[in-house]
PAKELUM-412789 format. One record per residue (C-alpha): residue number from 1; residue in three letters; chain; x, y, z. Coordinates in nm, 2 decimals, padded with zeros to 4 digits. Example, Ala and Ser with C-alpha at 12.3 -4.5 7.8 and 13.67 -1.06 7.14 Angstrom:
2
+-----+---------+--------+--------+--------+--------+
! num ! residuo ! cadena !     px !     py !     pz !
+-----+---------+--------+--------+--------+--------+
!   1 !     ALA !      A !  01.23 ! -00.45 !  00.78 !
!   2 !     SER !      A !  01.37 ! -00.11 !  00.71 !
+-----+---------+--------+--------+--------+--------+
END
This chain:
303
+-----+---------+--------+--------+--------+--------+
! num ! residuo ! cadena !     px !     py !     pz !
+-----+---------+--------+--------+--------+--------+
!   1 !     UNK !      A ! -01.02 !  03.94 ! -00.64 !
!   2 !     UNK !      A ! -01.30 !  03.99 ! -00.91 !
!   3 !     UNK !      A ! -01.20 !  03.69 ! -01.05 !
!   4 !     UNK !      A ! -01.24 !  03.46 ! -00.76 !
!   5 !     UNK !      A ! -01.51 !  03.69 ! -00.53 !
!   6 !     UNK !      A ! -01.78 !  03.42 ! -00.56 !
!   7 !     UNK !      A ! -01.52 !  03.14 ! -00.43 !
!   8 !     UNK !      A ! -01.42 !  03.41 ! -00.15 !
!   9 !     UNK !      A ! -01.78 !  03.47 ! -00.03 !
!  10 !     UNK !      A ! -01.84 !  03.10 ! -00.06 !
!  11 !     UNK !      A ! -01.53 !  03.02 !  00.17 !
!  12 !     UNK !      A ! -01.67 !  03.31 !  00.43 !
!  13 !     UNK !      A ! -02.03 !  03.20 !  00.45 !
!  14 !     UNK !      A ! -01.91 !  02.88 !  00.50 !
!  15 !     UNK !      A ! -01.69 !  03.00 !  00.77 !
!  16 !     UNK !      A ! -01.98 !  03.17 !  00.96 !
!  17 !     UNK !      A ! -02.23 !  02.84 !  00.94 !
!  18 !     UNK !      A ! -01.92 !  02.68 !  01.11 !
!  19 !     UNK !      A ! -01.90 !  02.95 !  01.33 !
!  20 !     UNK !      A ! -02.26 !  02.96 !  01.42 !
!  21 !     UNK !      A ! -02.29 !  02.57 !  01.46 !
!  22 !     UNK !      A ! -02.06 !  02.60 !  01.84 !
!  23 !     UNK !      A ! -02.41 !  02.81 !  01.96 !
!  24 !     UNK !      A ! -02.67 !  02.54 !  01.76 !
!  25 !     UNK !      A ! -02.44 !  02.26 !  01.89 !
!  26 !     UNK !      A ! -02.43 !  02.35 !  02.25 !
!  27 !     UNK !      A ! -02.83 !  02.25 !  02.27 !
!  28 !     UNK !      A ! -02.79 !  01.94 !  02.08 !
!  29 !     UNK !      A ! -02.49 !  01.84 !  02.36 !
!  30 !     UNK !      A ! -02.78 !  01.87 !  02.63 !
!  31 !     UNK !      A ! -02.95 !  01.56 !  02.43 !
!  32 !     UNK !      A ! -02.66 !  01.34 !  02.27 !
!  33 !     UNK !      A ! -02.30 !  01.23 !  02.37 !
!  34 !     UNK !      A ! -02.07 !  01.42 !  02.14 !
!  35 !     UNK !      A ! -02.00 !  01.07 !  01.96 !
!  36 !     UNK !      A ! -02.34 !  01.04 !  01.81 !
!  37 !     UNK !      A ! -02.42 !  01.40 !  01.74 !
!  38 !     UNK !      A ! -02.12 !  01.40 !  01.52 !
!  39 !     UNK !      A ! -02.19 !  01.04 !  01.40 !
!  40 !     UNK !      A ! -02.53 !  01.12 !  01.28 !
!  41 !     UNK !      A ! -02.46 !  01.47 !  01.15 !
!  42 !     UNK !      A ! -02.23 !  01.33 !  00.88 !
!  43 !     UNK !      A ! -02.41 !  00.95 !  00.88 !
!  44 !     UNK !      A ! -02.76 !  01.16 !  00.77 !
!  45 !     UNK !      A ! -02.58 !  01.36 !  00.54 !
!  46 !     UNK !      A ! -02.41 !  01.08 !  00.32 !
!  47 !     UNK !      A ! -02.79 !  00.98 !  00.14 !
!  48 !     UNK !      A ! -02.81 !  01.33 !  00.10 !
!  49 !     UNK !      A ! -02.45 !  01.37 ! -00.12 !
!  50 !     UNK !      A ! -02.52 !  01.07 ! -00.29 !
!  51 !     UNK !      A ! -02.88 !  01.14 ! -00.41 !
!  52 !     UNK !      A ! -02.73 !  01.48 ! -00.50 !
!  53 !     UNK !      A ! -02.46 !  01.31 ! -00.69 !
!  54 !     UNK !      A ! -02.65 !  01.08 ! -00.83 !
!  55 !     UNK !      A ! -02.87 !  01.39 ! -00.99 !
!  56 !     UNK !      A ! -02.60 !  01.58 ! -01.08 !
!  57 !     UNK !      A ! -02.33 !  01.40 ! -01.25 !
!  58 !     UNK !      A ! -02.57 !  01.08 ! -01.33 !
!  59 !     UNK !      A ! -02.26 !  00.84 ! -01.16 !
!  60 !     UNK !      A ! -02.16 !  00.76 ! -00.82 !
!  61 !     UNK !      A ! -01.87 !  00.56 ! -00.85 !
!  62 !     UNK !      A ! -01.50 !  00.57 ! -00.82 !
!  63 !     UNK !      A ! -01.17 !  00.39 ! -00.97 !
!  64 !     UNK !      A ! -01.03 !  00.19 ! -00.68 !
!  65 !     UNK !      A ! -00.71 !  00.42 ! -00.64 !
!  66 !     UNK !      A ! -00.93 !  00.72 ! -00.57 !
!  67 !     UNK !      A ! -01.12 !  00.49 ! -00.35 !
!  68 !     UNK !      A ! -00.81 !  00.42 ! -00.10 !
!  69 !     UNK !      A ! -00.77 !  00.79 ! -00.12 !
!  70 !     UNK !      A ! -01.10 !  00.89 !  00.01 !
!  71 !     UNK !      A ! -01.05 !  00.59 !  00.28 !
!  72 !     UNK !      A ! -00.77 !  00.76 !  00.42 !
!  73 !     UNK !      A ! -00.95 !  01.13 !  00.38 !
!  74 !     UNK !      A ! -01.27 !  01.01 !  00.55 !
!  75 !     UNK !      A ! -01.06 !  00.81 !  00.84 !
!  76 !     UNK !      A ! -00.76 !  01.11 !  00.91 !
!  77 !     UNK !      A ! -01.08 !  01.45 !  00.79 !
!  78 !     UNK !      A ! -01.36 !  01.29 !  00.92 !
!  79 !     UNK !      A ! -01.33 !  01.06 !  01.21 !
!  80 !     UNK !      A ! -01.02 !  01.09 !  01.40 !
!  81 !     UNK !      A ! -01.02 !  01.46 !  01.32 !
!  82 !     UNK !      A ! -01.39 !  01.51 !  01.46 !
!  83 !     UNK !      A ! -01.28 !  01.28 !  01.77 !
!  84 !     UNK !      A ! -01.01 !  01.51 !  01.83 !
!  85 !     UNK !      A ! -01.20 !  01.81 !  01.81 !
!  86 !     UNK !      A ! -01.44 !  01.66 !  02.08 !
!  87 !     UNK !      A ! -01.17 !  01.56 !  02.29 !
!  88 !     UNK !      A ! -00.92 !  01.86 !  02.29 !
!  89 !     UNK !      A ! -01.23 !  02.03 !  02.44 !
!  90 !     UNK !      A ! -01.27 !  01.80 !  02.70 !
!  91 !     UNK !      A ! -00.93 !  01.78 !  02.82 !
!  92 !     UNK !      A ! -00.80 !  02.13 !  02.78 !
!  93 !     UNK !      A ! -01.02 !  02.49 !  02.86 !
!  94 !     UNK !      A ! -01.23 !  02.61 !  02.53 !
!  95 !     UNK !      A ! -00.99 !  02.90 !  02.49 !
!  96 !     UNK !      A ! -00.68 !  02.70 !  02.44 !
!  97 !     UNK !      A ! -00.86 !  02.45 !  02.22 !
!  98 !     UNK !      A ! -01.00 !  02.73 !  02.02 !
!  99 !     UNK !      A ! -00.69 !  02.90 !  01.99 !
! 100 !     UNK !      A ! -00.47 !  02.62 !  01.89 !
! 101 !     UNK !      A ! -00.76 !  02.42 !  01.65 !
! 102 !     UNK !      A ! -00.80 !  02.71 !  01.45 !
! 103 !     UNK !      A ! -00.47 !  02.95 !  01.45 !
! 104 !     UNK !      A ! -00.20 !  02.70 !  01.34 !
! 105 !     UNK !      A ! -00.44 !  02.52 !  01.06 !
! 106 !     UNK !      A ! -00.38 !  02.77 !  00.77 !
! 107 !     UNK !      A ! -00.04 !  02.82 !  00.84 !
! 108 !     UNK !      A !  00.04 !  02.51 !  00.84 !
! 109 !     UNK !      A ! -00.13 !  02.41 !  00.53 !
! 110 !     UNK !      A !  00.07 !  02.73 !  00.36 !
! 111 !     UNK !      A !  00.35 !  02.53 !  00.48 !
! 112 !     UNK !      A !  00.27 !  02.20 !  00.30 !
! 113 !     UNK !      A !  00.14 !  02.38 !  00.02 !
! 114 !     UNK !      A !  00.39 !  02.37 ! -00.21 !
! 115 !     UNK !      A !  00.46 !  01.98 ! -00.21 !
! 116 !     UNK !      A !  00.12 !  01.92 ! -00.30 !
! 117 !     UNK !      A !  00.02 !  02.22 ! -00.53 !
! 118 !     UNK !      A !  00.21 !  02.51 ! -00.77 !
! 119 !     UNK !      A !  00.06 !  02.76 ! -00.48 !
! 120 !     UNK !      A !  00.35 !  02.95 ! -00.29 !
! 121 !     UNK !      A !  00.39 !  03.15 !  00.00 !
! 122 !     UNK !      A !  00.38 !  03.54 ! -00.13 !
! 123 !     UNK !      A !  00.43 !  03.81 !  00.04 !
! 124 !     UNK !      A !  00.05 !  03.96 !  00.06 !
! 125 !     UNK !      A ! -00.03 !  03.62 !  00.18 !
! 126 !     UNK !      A !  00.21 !  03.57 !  00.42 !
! 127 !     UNK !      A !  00.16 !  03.98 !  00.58 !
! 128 !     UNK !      A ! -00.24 !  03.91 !  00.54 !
! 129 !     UNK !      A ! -00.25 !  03.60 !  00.73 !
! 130 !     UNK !      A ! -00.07 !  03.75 !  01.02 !
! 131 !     UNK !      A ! -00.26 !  03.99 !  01.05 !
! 132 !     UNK !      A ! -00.58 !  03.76 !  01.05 !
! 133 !     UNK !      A ! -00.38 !  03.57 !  01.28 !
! 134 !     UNK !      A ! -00.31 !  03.79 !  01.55 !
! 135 !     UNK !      A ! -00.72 !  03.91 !  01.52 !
! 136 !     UNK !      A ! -00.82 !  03.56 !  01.56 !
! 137 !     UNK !      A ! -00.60 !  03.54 !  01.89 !
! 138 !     UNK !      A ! -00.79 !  03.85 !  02.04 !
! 139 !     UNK !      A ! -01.13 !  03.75 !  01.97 !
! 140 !     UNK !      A ! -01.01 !  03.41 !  02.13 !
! 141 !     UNK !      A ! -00.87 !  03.49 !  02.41 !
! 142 !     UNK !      A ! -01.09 !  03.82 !  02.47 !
! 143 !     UNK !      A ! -01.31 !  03.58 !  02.65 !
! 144 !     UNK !      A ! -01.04 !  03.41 !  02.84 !
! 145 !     UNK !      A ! -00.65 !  03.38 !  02.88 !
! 146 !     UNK !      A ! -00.45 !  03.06 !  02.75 !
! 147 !     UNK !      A ! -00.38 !  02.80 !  02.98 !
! 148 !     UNK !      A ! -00.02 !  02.67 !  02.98 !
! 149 !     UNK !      A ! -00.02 !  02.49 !  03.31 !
! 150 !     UNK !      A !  00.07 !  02.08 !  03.25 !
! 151 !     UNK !      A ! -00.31 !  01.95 !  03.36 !
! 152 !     UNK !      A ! -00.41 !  02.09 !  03.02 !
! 153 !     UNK !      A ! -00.12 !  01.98 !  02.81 !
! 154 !     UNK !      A ! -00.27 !  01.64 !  02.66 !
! 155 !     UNK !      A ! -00.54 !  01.87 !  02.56 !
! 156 !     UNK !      A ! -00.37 !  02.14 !  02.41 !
! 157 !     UNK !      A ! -00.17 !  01.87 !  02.22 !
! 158 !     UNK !      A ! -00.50 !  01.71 !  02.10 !
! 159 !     UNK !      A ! -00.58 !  02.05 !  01.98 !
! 160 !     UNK !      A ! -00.23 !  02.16 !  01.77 !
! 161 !     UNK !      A ! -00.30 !  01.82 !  01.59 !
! 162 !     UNK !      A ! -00.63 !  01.92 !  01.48 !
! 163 !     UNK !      A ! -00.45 !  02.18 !  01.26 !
! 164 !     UNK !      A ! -00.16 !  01.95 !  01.13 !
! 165 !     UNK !      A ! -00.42 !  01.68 !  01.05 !
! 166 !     UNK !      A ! -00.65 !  01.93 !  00.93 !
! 167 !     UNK !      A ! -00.41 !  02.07 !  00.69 !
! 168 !     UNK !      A ! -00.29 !  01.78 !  00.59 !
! 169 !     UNK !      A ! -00.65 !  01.64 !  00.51 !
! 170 !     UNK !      A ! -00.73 !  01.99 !  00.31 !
! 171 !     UNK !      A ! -00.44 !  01.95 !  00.07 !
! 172 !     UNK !      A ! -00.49 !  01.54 !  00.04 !
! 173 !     UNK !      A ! -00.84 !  01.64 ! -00.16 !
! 174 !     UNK !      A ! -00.66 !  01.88 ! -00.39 !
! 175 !     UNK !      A ! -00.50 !  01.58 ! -00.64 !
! 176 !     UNK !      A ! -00.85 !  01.44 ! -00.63 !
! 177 !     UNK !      A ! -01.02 !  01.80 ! -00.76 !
! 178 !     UNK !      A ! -00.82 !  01.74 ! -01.08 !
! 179 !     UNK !      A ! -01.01 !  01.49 ! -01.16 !
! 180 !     UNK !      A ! -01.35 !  01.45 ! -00.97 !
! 181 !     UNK !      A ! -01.58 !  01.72 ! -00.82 !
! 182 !     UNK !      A ! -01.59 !  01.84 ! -00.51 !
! 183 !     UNK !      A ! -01.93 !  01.68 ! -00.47 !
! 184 !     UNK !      A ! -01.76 !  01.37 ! -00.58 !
! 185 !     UNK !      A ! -01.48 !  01.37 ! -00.37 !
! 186 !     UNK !      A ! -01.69 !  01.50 ! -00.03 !
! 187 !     UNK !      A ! -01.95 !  01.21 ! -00.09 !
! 188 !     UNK !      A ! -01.70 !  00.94 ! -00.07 !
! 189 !     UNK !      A ! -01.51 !  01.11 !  00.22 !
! 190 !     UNK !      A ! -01.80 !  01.13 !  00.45 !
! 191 !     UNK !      A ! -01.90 !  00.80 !  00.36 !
! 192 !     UNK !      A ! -01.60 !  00.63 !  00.48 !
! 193 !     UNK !      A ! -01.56 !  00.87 !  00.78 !
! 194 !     UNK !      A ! -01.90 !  00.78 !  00.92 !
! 195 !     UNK !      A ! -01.88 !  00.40 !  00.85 !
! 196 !     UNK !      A ! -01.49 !  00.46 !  01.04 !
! 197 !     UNK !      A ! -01.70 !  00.65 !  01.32 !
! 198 !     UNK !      A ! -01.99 !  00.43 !  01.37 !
! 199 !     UNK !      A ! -01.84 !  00.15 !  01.59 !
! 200 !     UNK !      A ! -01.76 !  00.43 !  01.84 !
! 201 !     UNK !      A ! -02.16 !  00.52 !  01.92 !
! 202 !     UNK !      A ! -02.26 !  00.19 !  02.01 !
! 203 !     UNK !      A ! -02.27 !  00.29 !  02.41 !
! 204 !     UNK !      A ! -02.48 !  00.63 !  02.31 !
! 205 !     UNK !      A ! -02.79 !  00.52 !  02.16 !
! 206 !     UNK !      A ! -03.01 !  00.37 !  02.43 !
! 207 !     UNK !      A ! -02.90 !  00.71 !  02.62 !
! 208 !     UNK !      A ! -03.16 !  00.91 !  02.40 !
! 209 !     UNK !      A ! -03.49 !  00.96 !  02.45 !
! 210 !     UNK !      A ! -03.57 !  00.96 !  02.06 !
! 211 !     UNK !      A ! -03.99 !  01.00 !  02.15 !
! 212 !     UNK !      A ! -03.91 !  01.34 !  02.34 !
! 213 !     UNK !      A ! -03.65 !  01.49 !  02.09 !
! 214 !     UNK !      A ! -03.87 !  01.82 !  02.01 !
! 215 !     UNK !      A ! -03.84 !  02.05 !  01.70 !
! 216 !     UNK !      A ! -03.50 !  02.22 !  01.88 !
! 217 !     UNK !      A ! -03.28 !  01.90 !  01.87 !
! 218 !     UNK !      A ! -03.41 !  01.80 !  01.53 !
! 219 !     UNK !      A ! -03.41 !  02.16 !  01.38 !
! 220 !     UNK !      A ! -02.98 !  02.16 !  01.50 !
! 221 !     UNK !      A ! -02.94 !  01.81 !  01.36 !
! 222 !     UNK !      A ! -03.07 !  01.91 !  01.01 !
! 223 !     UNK !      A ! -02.85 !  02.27 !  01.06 !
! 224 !     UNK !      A ! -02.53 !  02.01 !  01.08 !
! 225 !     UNK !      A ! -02.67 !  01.78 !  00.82 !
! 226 !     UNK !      A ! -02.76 !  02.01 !  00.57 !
! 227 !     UNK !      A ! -02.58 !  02.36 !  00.62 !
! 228 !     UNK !      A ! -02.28 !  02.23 !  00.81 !
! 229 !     UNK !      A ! -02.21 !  01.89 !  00.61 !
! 230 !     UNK !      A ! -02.36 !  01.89 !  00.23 !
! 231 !     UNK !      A ! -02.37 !  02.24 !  00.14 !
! 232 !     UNK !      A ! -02.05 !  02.35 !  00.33 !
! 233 !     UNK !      A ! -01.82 !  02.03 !  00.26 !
! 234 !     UNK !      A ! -01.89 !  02.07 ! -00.15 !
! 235 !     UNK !      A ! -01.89 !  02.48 ! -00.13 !
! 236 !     UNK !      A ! -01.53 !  02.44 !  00.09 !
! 237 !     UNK !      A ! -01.41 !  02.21 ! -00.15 !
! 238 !     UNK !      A ! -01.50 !  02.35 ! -00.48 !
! 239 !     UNK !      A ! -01.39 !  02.70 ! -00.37 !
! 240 !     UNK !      A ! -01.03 !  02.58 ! -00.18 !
! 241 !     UNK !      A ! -00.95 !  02.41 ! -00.54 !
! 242 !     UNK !      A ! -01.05 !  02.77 ! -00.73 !
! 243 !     UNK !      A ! -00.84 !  03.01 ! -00.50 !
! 244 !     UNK !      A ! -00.60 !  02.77 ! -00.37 !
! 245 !     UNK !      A ! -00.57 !  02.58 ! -00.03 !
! 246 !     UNK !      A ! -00.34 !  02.82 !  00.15 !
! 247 !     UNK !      A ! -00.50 !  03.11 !  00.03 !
! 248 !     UNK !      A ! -00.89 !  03.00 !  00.12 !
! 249 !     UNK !      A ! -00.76 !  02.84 !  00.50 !
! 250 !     UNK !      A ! -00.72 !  03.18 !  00.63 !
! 251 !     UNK !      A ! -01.10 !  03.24 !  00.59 !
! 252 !     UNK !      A ! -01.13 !  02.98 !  00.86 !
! 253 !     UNK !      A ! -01.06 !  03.27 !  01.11 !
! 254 !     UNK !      A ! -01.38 !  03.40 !  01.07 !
! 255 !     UNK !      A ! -01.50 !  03.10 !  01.24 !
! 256 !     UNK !      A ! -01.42 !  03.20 !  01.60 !
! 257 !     UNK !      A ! -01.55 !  03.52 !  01.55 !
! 258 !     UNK !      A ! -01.87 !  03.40 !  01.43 !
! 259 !     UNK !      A ! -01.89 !  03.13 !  01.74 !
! 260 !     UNK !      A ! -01.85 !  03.47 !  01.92 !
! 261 !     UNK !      A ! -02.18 !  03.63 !  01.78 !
! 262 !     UNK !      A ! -02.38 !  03.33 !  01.81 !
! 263 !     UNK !      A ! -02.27 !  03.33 !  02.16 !
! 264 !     UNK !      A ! -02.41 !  03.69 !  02.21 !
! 265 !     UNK !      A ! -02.71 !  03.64 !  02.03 !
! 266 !     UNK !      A ! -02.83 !  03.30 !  02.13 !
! 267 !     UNK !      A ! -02.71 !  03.31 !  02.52 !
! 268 !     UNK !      A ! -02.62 !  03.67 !  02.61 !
! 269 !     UNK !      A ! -02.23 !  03.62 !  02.63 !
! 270 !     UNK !      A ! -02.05 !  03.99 !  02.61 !
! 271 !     UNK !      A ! -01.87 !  04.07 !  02.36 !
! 272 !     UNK !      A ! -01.57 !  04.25 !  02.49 !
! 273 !     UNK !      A ! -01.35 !  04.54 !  02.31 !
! 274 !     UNK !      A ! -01.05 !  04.26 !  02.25 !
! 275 !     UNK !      A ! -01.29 !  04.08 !  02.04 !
! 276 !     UNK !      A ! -01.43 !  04.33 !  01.85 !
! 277 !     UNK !      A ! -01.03 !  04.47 !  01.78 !
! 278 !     UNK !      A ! -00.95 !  04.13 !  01.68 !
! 279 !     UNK !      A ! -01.24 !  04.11 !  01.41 !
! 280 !     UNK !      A ! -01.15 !  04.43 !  01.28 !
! 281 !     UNK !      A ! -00.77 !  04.32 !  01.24 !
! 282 !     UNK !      A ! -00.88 !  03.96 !  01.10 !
! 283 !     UNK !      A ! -01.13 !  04.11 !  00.81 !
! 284 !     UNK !      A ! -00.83 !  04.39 !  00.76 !
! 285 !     UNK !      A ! -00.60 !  04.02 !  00.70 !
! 286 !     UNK !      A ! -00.86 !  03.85 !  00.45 !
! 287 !     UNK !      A ! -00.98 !  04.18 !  00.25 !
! 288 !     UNK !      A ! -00.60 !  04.22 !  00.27 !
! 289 !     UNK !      A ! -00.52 !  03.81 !  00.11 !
! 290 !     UNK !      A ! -00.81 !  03.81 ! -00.13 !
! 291 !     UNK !      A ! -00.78 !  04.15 ! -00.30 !
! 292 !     UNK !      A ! -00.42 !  04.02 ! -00.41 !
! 293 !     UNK !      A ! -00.46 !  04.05 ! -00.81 !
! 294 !     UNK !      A ! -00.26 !  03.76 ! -00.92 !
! 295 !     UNK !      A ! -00.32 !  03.46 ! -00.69 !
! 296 !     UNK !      A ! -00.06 !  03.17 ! -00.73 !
! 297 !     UNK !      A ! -00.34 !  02.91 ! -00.88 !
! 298 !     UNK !      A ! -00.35 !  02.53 ! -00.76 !
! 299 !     UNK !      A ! -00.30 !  02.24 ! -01.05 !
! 300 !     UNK !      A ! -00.52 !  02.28 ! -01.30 !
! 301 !     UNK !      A ! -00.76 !  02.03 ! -01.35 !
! 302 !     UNK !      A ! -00.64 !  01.67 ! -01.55 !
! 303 !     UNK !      A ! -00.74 !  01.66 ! -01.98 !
+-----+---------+--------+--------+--------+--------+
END
């Protein structure tokens, strides 16, 4: 825990900007179509890693291999996942899509681990992310019961396939981090993701009123642009490689919880008993994962 408690507040932080973005984000939807909010938050943000970059490793560039490999990160993490994301919503209630876009992720990338990295299940891992589990399902649903009925089921199936791509996307950068940073490896990723996602906004500009956007719309873009994109993609990254990608994906359970509280503070949601047992039960899971002494470590990083 000592070892990696810098990596383990870096992965919660991270998890709470996240978490906070679903109250910022729900005044940006009032202005944009979900298609160009999510097109510009990462479009803006590629200048921004590259300049970065550019001043921090005094390079940009990349072989052609790990080229391809960003392709595919940026198409499968960045623009069909975000689409999915918007969509699940729309075709399924925010409970289920909640629910199933965050609960299954880390267990599924636990899964996978082990064909992509040395990290394996243990049994502190396994016990802690239950318990995290089962807290993230009360703080969920403590604000409304899951849907099973069939109008919802497209939706619901959007949303389990945000955590298998997800997963799968999360351990695709891991090969990459023995080699490149995670500055390196997040610019070229959101790169190709936005260019991927940019023929889909064409029908959403000329919708916006760009002379009336005030200092709330532009104060939530740079929120997702800075906080949400650059500082949380490279922090995610560079952390998930130190502690491993099965451990670190259990602090995405924090993110509901931390949607929750922005919901109280921002628009005066109640925060019901449920909720608050289910936070209690999913810090008790990660205090419980990252206090383990002897972490299973991912592959060391290439001579």
């Amino acid at each position: 825990m000592r070892n990696h408690a810098v990596s383990y507040v870096s992965l919660l932080a991270v998890a709470v900007i996240w978490g906070a973005n679903f109250g910022f984000s729900r005044f940006a939807m009032e202005t944009f179509d979900p298609e160009l909010f999510t097109f510009l938050r990462f479009g803006l943000a590629v200048p921004c890693f590259f300049l970065l970059l550019r001043w921090k490793e005094g390079s940009v560039g990349l072989p052609p291999r790990a080229l391809a490999h960003t392709f595919f990160l940026g198409l499968f993490g960045v623009t069909l996942l975000e689409l999915l994301v918007m969509y699940s919503i729309q075709y399924t209630t925010l409970a289920n899509a909640s629910l199933l876009n965050v609960a299954p992720w880390p267990i599924f990338v636990a899964l996978f681990a082990p064909l992509v990295t040395r990290e394996r299940m243990t049994q502190r891992l396994a016990l802690g992310g239950a318990v995290a589990m089962i807290g993230v399902a009360f703080v969920v649903l403590g604000a409304g019961g899951f849907d099973l009925s069939s109008k919802h089921m497209l939706g619901n199936a959007m949303a389990f396939g945000v955590s298998i791509i997800g997963a799968l996307f999360n351990l695709g950068t891991m090969p990459l981090m023995r080699r490149y940073s995670a500055l390196r490896i997040s610019a070229w990723t959101i790169l190709f993701g936005s260019l991927l996602m940019a023929p889909l906004t064409t029908a959403s500009w000329g919708k916006v009123d760009w002379a009336a956007l005030g200092a709330v719309e532009w104060s939530v873009l740079a929120y997702n642009v800075l906080f949400c994109t650059v500082i949380a993609f490279i922090a995610w990254n560079a952390s998930m490689f130190k502690v491993g990608a099965a451990r670190s994906n259990f602090f995405r359970y924090a993110v509901p919880a931390a949607a929750v509280v922005a919901g109280y503070l921002m628009f005066g949601e109640t925060i019901r008993l449920p909720q608050l047992a289910g936070a209690a039960l999913m810090a008790f899971g990660l205090v419980w994962i990252g206090s383990e002494r002897k972490p299973v470590e991912p592959l060391p990083k290439a001579a």
